[in-house]
C-alpha positions as CSV (number, residue, x, y, z in Angstrom):
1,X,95.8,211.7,305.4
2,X,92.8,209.8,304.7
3,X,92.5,206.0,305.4
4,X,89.8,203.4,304.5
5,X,89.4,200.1,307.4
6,X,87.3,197.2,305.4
7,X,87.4,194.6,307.5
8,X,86.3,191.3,306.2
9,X,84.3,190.4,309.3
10,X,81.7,192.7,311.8
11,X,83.2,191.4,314.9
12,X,86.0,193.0,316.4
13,X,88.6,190.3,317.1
14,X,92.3,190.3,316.2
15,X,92.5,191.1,313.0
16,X,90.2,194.4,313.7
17,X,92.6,195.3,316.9
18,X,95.8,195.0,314.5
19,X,93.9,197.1,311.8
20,X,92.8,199.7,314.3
21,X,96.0,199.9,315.7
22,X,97.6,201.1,312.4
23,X,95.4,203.3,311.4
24,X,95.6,205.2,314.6
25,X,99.1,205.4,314.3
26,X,99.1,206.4,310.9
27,X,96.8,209.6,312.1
28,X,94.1,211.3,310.0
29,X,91.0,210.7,309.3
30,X,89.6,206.9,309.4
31,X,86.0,205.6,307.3
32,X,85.7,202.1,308.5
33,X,83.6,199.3,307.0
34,X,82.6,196.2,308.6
35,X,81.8,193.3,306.4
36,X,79.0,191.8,305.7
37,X,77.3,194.5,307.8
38,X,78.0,197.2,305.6
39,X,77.6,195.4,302.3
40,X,76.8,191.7,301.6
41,X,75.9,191.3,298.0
42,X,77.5,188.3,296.1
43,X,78.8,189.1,292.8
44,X,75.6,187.3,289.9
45,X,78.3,187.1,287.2
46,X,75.6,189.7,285.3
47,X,79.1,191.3,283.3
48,X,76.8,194.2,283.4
49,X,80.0,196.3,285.2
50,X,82.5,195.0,282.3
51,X,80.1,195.3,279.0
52,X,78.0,198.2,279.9
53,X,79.5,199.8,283.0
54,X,80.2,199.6,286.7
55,X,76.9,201.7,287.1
56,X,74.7,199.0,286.1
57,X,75.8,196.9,288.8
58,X,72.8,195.2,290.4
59,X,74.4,196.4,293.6
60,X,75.8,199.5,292.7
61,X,73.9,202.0,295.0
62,X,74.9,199.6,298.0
63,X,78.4,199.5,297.4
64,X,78.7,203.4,296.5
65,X,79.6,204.9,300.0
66,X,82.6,202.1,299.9
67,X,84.0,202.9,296.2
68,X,83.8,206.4,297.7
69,X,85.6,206.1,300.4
70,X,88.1,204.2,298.5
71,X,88.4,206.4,295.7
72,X,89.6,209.5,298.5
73,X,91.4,207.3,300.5
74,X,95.6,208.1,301.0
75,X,95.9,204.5,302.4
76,X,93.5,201.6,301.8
77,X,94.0,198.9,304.4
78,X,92.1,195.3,303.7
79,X,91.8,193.4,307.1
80,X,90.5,189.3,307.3
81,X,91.1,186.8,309.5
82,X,92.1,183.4,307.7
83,X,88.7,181.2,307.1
84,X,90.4,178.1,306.0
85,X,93.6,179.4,304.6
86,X,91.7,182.1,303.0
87,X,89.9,185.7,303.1
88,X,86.4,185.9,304.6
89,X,84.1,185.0,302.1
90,X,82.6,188.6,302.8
91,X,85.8,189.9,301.6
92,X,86.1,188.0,298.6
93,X,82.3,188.7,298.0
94,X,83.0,192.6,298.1
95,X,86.4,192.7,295.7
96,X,84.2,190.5,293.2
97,X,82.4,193.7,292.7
98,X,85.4,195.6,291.7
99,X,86.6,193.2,288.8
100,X,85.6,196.0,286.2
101,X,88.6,197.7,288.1
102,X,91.4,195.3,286.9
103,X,94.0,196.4,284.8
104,X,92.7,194.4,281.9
105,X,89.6,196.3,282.1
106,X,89.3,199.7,283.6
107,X,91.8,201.2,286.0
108,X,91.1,204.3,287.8
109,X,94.2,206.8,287.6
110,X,94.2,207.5,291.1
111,X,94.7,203.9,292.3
112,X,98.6,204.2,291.2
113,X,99.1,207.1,293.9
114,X,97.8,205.2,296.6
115,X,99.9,202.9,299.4
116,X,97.7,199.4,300.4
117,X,97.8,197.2,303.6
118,X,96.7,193.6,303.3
119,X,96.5,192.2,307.3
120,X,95.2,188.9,308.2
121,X,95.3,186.6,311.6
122,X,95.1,182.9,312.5
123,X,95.6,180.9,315.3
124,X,98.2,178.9,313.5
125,X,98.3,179.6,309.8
126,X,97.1,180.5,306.5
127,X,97.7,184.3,306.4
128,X,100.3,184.2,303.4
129,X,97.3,183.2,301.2
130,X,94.1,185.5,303.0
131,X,96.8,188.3,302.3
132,X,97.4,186.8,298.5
133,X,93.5,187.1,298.4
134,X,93.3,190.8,299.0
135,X,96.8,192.0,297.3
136,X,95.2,190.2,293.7
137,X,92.8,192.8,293.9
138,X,94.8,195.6,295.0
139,X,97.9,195.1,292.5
140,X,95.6,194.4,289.9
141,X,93.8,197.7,290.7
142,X,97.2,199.4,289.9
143,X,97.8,200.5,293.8
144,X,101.0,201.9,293.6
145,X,102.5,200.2,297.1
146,X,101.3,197.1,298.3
147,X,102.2,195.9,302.1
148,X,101.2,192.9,303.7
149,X,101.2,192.0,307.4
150,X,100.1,188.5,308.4
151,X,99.8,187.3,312.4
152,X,100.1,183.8,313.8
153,X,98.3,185.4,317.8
154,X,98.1,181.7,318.8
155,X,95.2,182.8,320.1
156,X,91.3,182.5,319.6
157,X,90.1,186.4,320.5
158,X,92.2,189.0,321.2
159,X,92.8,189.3,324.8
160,X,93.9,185.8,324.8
161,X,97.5,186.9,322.8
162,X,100.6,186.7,325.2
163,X,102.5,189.8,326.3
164,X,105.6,189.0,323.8
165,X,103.4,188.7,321.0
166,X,101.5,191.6,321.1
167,X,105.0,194.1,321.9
168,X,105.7,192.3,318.8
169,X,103.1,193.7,317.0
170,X,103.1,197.0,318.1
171,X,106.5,196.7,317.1
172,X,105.7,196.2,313.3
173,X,102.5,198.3,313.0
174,X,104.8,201.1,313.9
175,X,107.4,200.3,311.5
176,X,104.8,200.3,308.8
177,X,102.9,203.5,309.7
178,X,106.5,205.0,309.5
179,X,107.0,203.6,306.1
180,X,103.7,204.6,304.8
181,X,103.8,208.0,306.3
182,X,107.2,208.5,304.3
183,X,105.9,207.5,301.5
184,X,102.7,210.0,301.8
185,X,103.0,211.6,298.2
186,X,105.9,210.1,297.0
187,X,103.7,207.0,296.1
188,X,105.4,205.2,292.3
189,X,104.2,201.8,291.2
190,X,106.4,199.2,291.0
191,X,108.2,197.2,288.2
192,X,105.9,194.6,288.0
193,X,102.8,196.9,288.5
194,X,104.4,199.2,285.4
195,X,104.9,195.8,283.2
196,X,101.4,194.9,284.0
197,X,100.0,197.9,282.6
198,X,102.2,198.1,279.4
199,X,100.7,194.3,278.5
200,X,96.9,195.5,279.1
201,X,97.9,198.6,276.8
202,X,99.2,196.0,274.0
203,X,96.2,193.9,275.0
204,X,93.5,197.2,274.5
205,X,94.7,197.9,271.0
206,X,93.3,195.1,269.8
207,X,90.2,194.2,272.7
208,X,87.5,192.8,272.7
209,X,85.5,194.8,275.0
210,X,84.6,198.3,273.0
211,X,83.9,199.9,276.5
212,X,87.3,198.9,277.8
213,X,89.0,200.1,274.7
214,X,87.2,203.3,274.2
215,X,88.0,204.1,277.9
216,X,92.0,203.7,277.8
217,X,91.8,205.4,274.6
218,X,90.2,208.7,276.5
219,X,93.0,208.6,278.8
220,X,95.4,208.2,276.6
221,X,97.1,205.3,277.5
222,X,97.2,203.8,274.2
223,X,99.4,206.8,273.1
224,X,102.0,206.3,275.7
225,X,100.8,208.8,278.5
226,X,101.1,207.1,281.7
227,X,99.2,207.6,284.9
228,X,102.0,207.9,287.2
């Protein structure tokens, strides 16, 4: 199995020691990225990715080794603590990049076989929307299994989490490694993933974008093949 760590922050806190955790009990082989170490471009809204292709991106050679690792990733898990109710701003930063991904542009085939982990911490709150920030991107990239783990460690760093609530969490990482280990292979999108794809192929047959178009019409997609 291979797994790809980004973590929305370079230090290694609570959210890193969660996100370790379960990749280590999921086994395999682990690429990890540390944001903004490993890349720190901000999106400049060039549409360069959309009109004329992701390969024109400003940034494209920089965020290469991540789409990479991405691309042959089993499991992709996305781990940020909560920055005002919200993912890093690194994190955010980096899934800018991959708009031209989105089911109403460009969806890679492979995204629908894959199984996703959105995991954030606070001290108190906010994880429900840091994890909505990361599982946009990941349903709208057609992953076929999205789960989400969010942490209130009432703590500031990680050895400051109490006894109860870290049995707790090595409770629920191992529940979830079991469920995404099961899954390994067996991987369908969802309902809502499948009716999201069936309005961007009505939407295509009639786009604006020629680059968009002309790419789900080499797939096939606009003649009923699927790619699931």
């Amino acid at each position: 199995m291979d797994i790809v760590v980004i973590h929305g922050q370079s230090h290694k806190g609570s959210t890193y020691n969660i996100a370790h955790m379960l990749a280590e009990k999921l086994g395999g082989d682990v690429t990890e990225f540390f944001l903004p170490r490993d890349f720190g471009e901000f999106c400049l809204g060039c549409t360069s990715c959309f009109m004329n292709g992701e390969e024109k991106c400003p940034h494209h050679e920089k965020l290469s080794p991540i789409t990479k690792a991405i691309d042959k990733a089993d499991v992709i898990i996305l781990a940020s603590p909560v920055y005002v109710y919200h993912a890093t701003g690194a994190m955010k930063a980096l899934l800018d990049h991959y708009g031209y991904r989105w089911m109403p542009h460009r969806p890679d085939e492979k995204m629908f076989a894959k199984q996703s982990v959105c995991i954030s911490t606070a001290a108190g709150a906010g994880m429900g929307s840091a994890n909505k920030d990361m599982a946009d991107s990941l349903t709208f990239w057609g992953i076929g299994k999205v789960y989400k783990y969010g942490v209130a460690v009432a703590a500031t760093d990680w050895d400051g989490i109490n006894p109860k609530k870290r049995a707790a969490i090595e409770k629920r990482t191992s529940a979830l490694a079991d469920t995404i280990k099961k899954n390994v292979g067996r991987v369908k999108p969802s309902l809502k993933t499948k009716g999201l794809f069936f309005i961007m192929s009505m939407f295509q047959k009639n786009g604006y974008n020629p680059r968009d178009k002309e790419y789900w019409k080499n797939k096939g997609w606009l003649d009923g093949k699927r790619p699931w």
